[in-house]
C-alpha positions as CSV (number, residue, x, y, z in Angstrom):
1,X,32.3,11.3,-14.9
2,X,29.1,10.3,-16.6
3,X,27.1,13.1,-17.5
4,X,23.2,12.6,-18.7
5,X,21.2,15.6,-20.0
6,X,17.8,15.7,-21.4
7,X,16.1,17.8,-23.7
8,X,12.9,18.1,-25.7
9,X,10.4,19.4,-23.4
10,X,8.0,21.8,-24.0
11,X,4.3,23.3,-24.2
12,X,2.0,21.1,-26.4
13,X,-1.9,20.7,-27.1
14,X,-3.7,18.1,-26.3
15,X,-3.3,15.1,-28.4
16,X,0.1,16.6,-29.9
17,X,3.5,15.1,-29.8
18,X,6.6,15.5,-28.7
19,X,10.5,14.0,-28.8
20,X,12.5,14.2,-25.7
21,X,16.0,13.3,-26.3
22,X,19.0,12.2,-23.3
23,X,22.5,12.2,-24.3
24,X,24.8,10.1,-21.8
25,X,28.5,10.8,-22.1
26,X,31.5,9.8,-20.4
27,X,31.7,6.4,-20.3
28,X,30.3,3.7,-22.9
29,X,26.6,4.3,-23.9
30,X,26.1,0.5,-25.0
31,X,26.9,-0.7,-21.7
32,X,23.9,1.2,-20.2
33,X,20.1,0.1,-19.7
34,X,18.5,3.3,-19.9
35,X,14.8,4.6,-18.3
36,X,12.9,7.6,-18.4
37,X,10.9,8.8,-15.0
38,X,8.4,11.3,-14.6
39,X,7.5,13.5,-11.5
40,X,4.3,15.9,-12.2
41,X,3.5,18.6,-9.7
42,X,2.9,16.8,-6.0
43,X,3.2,13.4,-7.1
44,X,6.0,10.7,-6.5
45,X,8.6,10.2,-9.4
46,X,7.4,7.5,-11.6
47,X,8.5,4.5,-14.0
48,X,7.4,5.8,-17.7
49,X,10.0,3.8,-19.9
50,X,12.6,1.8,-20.2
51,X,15.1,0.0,-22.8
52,X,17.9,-2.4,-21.9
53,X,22.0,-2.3,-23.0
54,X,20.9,-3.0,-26.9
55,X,17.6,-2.3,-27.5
56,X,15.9,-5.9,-26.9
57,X,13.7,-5.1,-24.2
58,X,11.8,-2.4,-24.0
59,X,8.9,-1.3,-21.3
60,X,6.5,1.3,-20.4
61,X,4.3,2.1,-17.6
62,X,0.5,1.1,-18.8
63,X,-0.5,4.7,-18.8
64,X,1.3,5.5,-21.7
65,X,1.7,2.0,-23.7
66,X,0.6,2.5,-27.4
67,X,1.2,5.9,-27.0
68,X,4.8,6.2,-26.1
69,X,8.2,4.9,-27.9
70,X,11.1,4.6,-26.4
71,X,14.5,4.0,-28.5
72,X,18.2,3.9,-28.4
73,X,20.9,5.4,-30.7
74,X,24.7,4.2,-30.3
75,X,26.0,6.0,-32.4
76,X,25.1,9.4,-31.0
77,X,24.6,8.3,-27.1
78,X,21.3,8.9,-26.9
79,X,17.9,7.6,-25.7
80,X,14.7,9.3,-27.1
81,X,10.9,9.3,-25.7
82,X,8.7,9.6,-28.5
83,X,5.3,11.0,-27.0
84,X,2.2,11.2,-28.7
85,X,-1.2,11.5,-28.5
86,X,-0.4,13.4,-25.0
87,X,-3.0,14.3,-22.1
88,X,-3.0,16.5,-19.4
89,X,-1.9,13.9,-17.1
90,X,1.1,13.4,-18.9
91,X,2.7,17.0,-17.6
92,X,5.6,16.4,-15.6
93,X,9.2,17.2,-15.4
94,X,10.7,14.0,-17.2
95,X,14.1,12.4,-16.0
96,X,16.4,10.3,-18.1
97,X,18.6,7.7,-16.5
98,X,21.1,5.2,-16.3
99,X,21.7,2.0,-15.0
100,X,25.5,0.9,-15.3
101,X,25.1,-2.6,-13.5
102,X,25.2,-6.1,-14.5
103,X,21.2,-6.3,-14.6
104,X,19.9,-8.0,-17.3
105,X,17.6,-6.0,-18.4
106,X,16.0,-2.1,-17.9
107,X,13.7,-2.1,-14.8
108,X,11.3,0.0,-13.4
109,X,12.5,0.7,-9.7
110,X,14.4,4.2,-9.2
111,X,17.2,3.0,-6.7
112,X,18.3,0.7,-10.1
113,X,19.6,3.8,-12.1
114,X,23.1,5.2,-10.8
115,X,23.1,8.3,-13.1
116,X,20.6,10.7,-13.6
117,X,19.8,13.6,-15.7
118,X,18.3,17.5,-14.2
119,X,15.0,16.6,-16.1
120,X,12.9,18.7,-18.6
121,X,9.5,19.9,-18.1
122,X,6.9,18.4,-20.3
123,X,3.1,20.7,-20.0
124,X,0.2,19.5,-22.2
125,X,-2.7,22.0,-21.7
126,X,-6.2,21.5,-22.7
């Protein structure tokens, strides 16, 4: 059973930062792509991030390039989202996943990720 948890979230000013971390266990972390999502209040879920198996490849929506990082860790199963400079527009629950097929690289569609996490809030207030 693969099991993917994030946390990290939190209240934060504007322009502050903030680290959310996802551990994935139960199966092998390297053989995962791995994306972060984000769903803010009456929206549709969105793309924010993603990394592939090892790390080569690496995305992000346009609203947050240059602002965001995204990384990987294989020795401690876990993806982080390194957020900074953050604006109101960037509150939303934020939802880890993973993508366990033979893709070869992360993408940005929702139906690619089999396993995802219960999501931590993220609120930026002004």
């Amino acid at each position: 059973q693969v099991q993917v948890v994030e946390s990290g979230g939190g209240l934060v000013q504007v322009e502050g930062s903030l680290r959310l971390s996802c551990v994935v266990s139960g199966r092998i972390f390297s053989n995962y792509h791995m994306g972060w999502f984000r769903q803010a209040p009456g929206k549709e879920r969105e793309f924010v991030a993603g990394i592939s198996r090892l790390g080569r490849y690496r995305d992000y929506a346009d609203s947050v390039k240059g602002r965001f990082t995204i990384s990987r860790d294989g020795a401690k199963n876990t993806v982080y989202l390194q957020m900074n400079s953050l604006k109101p527009e960037d509150t939303a629950v934020y939802y880890c996943a993973a993508d366990s097929t033979a893709r070869a690289r992360s993408t940005r569609t929702e139906a690619d990720y089999n396993y995802w996490g219960q999501g931590t809030q993220v609120t930026v207030s002004s």
